[in-house]
N, C-alpha and C positions, 0 to 999 in steps of 0.2 A: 793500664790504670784500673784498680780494685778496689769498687768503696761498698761496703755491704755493713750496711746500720740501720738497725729497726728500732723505731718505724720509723720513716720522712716520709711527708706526706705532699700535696699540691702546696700547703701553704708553705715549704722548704722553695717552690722553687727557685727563686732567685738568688738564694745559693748555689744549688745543684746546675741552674743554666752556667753558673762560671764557672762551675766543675768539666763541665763539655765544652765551653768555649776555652779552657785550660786543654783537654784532651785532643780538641782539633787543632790548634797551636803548636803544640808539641808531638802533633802526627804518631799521635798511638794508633799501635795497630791493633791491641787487642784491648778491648773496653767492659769489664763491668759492673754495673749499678743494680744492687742485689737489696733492696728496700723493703724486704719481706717482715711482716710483723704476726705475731699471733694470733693476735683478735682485731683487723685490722678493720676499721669505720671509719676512719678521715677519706676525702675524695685523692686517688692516687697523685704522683705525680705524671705531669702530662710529659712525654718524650718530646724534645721539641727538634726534630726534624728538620723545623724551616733555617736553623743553623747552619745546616750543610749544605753543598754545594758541588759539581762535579769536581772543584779540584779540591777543598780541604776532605770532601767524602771519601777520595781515593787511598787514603791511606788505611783505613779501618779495614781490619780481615780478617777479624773476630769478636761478638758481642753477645753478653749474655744480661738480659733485663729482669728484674723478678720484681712483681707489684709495681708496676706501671701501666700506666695510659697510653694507648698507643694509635691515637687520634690523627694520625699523617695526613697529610697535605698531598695532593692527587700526584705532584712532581717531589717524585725522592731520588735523592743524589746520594745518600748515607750507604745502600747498596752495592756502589758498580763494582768495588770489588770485594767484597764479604765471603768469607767462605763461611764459616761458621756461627752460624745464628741462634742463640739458648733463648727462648720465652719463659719466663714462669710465673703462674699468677698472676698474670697481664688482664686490662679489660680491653680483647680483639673482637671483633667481629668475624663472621665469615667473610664477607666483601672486604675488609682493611687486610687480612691476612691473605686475600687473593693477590690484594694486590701490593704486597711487600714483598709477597714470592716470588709475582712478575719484574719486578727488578732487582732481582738479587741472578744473574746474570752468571756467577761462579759461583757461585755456592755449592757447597762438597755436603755439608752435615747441616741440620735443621733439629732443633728438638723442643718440646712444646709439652706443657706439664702444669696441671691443674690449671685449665683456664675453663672458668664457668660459663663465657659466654657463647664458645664454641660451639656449632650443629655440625659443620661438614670440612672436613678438610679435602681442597680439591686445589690442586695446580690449574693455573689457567693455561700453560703450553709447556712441551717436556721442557724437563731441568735436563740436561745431558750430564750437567757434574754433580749433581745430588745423587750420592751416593750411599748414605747414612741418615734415617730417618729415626728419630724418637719419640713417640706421644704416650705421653702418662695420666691416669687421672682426670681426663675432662671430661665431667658426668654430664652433658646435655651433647654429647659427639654423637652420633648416629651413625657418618659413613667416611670412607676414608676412602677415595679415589687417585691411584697413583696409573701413573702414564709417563714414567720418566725410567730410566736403565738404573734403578735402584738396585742395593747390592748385601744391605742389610736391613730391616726391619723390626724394633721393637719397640710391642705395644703392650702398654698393662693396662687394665681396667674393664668394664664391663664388654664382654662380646659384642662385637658389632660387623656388618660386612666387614670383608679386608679382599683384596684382589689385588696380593701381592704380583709385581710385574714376571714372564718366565727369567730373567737378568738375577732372581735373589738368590743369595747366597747364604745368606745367615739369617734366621728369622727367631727369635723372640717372643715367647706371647705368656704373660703370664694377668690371671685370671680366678676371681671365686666362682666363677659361672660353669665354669668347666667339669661334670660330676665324673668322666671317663676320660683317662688321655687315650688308652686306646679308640675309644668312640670318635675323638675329636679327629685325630690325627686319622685313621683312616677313612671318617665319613663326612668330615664337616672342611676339612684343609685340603684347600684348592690343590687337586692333582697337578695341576699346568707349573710345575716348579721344577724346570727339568736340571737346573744347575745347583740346588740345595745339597747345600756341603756340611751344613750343622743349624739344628734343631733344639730350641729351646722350649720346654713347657713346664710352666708350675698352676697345679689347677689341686681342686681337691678332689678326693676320690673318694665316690660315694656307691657306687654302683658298678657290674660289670658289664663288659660289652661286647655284641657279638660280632664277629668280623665278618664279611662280607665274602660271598661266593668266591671272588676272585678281587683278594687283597690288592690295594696298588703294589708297587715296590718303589722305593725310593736307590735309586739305581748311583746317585750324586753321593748320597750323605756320608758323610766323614765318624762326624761325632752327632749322639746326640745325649741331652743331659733332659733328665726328668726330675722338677722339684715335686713330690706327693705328700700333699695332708691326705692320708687315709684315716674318713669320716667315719665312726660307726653309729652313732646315733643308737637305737636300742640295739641293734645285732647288725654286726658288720656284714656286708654283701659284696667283698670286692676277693680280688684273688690274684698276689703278689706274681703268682707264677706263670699269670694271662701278658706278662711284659715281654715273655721269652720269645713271644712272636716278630718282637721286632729285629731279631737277629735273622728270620727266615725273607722279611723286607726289607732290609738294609743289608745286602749280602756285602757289599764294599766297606762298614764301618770300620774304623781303624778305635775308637774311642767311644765308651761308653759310661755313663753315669747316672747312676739314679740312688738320691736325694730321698726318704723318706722320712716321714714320722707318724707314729700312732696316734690318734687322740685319746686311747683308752689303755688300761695297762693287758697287755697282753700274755698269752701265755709261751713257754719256750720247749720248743719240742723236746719230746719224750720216746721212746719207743711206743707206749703205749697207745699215742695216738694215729697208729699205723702204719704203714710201709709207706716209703717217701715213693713221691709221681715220677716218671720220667715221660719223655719224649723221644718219638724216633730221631738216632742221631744224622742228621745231615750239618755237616764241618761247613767250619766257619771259619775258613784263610785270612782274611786282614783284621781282625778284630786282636788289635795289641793292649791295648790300655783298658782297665774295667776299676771303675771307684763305685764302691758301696755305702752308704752312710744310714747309721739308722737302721743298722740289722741289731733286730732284739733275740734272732734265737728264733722266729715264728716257724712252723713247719713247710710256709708256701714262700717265704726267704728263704729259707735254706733250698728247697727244690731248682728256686730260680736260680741262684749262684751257684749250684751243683751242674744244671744245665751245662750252665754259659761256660764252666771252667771243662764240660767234657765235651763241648762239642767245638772249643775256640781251639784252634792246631796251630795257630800263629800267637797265643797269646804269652805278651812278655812280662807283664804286669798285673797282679788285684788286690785293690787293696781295702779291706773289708773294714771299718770304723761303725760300732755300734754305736754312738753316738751321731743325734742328729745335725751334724754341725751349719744346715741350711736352718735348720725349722729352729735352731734355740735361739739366733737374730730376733725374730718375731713372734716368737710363741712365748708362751710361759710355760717351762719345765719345772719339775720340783725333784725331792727324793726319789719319788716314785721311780722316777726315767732312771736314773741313776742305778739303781737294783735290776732295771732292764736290760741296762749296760753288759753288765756281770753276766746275765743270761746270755744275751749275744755273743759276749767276749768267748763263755764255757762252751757254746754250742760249734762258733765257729772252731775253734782250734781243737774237739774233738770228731767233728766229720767232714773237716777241708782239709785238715793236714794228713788224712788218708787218701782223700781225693787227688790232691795235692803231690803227680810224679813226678812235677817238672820244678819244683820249689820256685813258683811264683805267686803264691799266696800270701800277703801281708797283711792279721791281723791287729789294728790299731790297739793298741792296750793304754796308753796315756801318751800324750802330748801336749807341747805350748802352743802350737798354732792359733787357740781360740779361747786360750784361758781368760785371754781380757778383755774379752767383748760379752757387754752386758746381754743377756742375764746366763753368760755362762759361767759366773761364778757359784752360781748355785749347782751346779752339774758336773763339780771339779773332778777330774780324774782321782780324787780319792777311792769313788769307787771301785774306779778298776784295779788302782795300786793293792788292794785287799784282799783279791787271787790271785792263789796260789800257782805259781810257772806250773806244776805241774800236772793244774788241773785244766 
């Protein structure tokens, strides 16, 4: 059952109660009341919990609430068997959400997203099947306390502790607070993750960082994907080709992706601007899959994919896309990026298709994949259709 209309408010209830006395009747098992409004000021609607019971409760096994009250009553029966639980925009407390968690008894996935009145998320005794945890956007959160055999992890919004359990697998973290992912990742992210299989970070990049005497290594990780705003503010300080490190920490990757965009218009290598860098080669055996996005043609782009493509001896796949297809979601792109493109597009195909023994370089030249997602209409592959094959 799926009612999502904004806005209803507390003064709606006595509609919405016969909406849940309709849904416990006819033993839905997935339930949600999605009351989100824009500018919302009326007093929410209250959840009315005292509805349930341990036997009409037991059917519900998935429920997502958004702009609700969630005032429960000390004995909740709505729980025993829930696996999946979505909050958003709810007004919880930390004590009401301790203790919703305490009786959700099965519960697999949990996720919880802009709620203003949050400080701490803390389980009060492991969850053994909360396996999927989500929190997004609760700016009053400070600390996130987990103590249950969790198995993925993602968290967006301002940095805060995290002590993901050794059990995680997948983790998640995206953030503006973040000025280095190398910084983060090897100084600030808890080493104790011995079973991390794939890594997520989109942070902005402001700054570079220096790695540490004796780097961790990430010995688990599969894949990892890096989304990058590189920041320049008056003169950029960052250095595309500082990312190659992570192939000497992650000697097991099978997948690799990094996500870029510029904030400034950049410029696209030339011969003149010197003799490209290299690094001593030590081979890189599982590393098959490599996505580029958002190569403009920079000279410490080009170093980095030049690397990764001479030192990967297992690699089956790269595929090079000068366009930013993470950053034009939420950024604003204009012509400029576009003329970037063209740069990228020239630069890869005249020094990876030298590079290039094994013909697994694939650079993007135009596609549909993203033509209709706003605002990449302003960024059409017209650009690229206007070089020429042979350049």
């Amino acid at each position: 059952m799926k009612i999502k209309f904004s806005p209803l408010h507390n003064e709606h209830a006595e509609h919405i109660d016969r909406w849940v006395q309709f849904a416990i009747a006819s033993k839905t098992r997935k339930l949600i009341f999605d009351f989100e409004g824009q500018y919302p000021t009326d007093e929410p609607y209250s959840f009315p919990f005292q509805l349930f019971n341990a036997a009409n409760g037991s059917h519900l096994q998935s429920m997502r609430l958004g702009s609700v009250s969630l005032k429960q009553p000390s004995n909740i029966n709505v729980f025993i068997n829930l696996k999946k639980l979505e909050l958003l925009n709810v007004d919880v407390t930390d004590d009401e959400l301790k203790l919703m968690l305490f009786n959700c008894n099965v519960l697999e996935f949990f996720g919880i997203s802009c709620c203003g009145m949050l400080t701490s998320l803390h389980t009060p005794r492991p969850l053994n099947h909360l396996k999927c945890l989500k929190v997004s956007h609760c700016p009053l959160l400070q600390v996130i306390e987990l103590n249950f055999g969790l198995e993925t992890l993602e968290y967006e919004g301002t940095l805060i502790p995290l002590g993901p359990p050794s059990t995680l697998r997948n983790l998640c973290i995206k953030s503006l607070d973040i000025l280095s992912c190398i910084g983060y990742i090897f100084t600030e992210l808890p080493s104790t993750l011995p079973h991390l299989e794939k890594l997520t970070l989109r942070c902005p990049e402001l700054k570079r960082a220096t790695l540490p005497s004796t780097p961790i290594k990430f010995l688990c990780l599969r894949h990892l994907r890096l989304e990058l705003n590189f920041v320049s503010l008056r003169k950029r300080k960052t250095d595309v080709f500082d990312l190659a490190c992570f192939l000497e920490a992650s000697p097991f990757m099978e997948h690799l992706e990094v996500h870029m965009w510029m904030d400034y218009k950049p410029e696209r290598y030339r011969k003149s601007h010197g003799g490209l860098r290299s690094l001593p080669c030590h081979p890189h055996s599982h590393l098959k899959l490599v996505d580029i996005t958002g190569f403009y043609g920079q000279k410490d782009q080009l170093e980095l994919v030049l690397h990764v493509l001479r030192v990967s001896t297992a690699l089956e796949a790269m595929k090079i896309d000068p366009r930013p297809t993470v950053a034009c979601t939420t950024l604003d792109l204009g012509p400029d990026d576009g003329l970037c493109f063209v740069d990228g597009y020239r630069v890869a195909r005249k020094y990876l298709r030298k590079a290039d023994r094994r013909g697994v370089v694939d650079v993007v030249k135009a596609s549909r994949d993203i033509e209709n997602i706003w605002p990449c209409k302003i960024i059409h592959p017209y650009w690229l259709s206007r070089v020429p094959e042979n350049e």
